[in-house]
C-alpha positions as CSV (number, residue, x, y, z in Angstrom):
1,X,14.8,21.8,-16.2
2,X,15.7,18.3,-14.8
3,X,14.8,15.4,-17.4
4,X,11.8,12.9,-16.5
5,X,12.8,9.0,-16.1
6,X,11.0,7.0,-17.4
7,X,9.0,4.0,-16.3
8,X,11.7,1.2,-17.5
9,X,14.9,3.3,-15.9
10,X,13.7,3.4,-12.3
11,X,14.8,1.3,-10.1
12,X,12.5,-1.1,-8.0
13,X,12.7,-3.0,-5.1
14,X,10.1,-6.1,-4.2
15,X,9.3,-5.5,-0.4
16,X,7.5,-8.7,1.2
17,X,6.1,-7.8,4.1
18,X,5.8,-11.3,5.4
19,X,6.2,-15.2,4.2
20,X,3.7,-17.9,4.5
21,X,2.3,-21.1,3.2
22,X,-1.0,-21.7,2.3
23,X,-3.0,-24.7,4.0
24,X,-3.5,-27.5,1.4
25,X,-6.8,-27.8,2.4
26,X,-7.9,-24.5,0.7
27,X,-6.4,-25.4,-2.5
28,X,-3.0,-25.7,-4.1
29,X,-0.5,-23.7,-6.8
30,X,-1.8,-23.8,-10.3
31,X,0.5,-25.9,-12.1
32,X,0.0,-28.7,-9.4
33,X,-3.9,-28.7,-10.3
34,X,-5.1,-31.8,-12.6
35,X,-7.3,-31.9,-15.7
36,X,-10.7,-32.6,-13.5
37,X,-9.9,-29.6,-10.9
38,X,-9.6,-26.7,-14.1
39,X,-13.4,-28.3,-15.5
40,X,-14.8,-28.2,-11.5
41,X,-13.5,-25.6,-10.7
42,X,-11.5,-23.0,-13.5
43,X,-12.5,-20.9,-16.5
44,X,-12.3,-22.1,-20.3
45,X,-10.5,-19.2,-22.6
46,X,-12.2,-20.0,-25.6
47,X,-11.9,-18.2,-28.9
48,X,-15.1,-18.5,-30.3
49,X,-15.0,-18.3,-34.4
50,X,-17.4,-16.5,-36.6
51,X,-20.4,-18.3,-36.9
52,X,-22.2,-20.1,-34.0
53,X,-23.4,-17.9,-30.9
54,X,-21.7,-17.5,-27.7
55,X,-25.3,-19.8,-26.1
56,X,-24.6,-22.6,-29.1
57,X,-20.7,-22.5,-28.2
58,X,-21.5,-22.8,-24.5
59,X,-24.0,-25.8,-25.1
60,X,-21.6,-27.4,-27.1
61,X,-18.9,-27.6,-24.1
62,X,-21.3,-28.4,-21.6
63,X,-22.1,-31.5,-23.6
64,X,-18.4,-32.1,-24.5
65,X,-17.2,-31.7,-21.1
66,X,-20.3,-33.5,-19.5
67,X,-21.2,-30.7,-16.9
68,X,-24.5,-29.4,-15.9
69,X,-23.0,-25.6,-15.3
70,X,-21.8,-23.5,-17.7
71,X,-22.2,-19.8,-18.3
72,X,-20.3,-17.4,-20.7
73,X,-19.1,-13.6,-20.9
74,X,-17.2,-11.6,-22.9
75,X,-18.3,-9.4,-25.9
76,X,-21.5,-9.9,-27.4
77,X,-22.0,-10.2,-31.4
78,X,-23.5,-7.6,-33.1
């Protein structure tokens, strides 16, 4: 019986099917975004602690941050 390979021992290939850049006026690369265009427009990873709710942790940022939007996701406490 022939042995398996494994994930890690086959060899890939990256295939790009075709280059191109994107217009600047749709956005730009990540790193090149400021401070002000992550609150606008980008997501907050937050590691709540134990204690306050996910609503008081949210109203807390929105004041902090001085936005009128904010909503949050994620697990719920019990």
């Amino acid at each position: 019986m022939p042995r398996s390979v494994t994930p890690w021992e086959v060899k890939r290939k990256l295939i790009i099917k075709a280059e191109d850049e994107t217009n600047p006026r749709y956005g730009c690369k990540p790193e090149e975004r400021t401070a002000n265009d992550y609150i606008k427009f980008g997501v907050i990873n937050l590691d709540k602690p134990a204690g306050p709710t996910s609503h008081e942790v949210a109203a807390w940022v929105k004041r902090i941050l001085k936005i009128r939007n904010i909503g949050h996701g994620g697990t719920l406490e019990a």
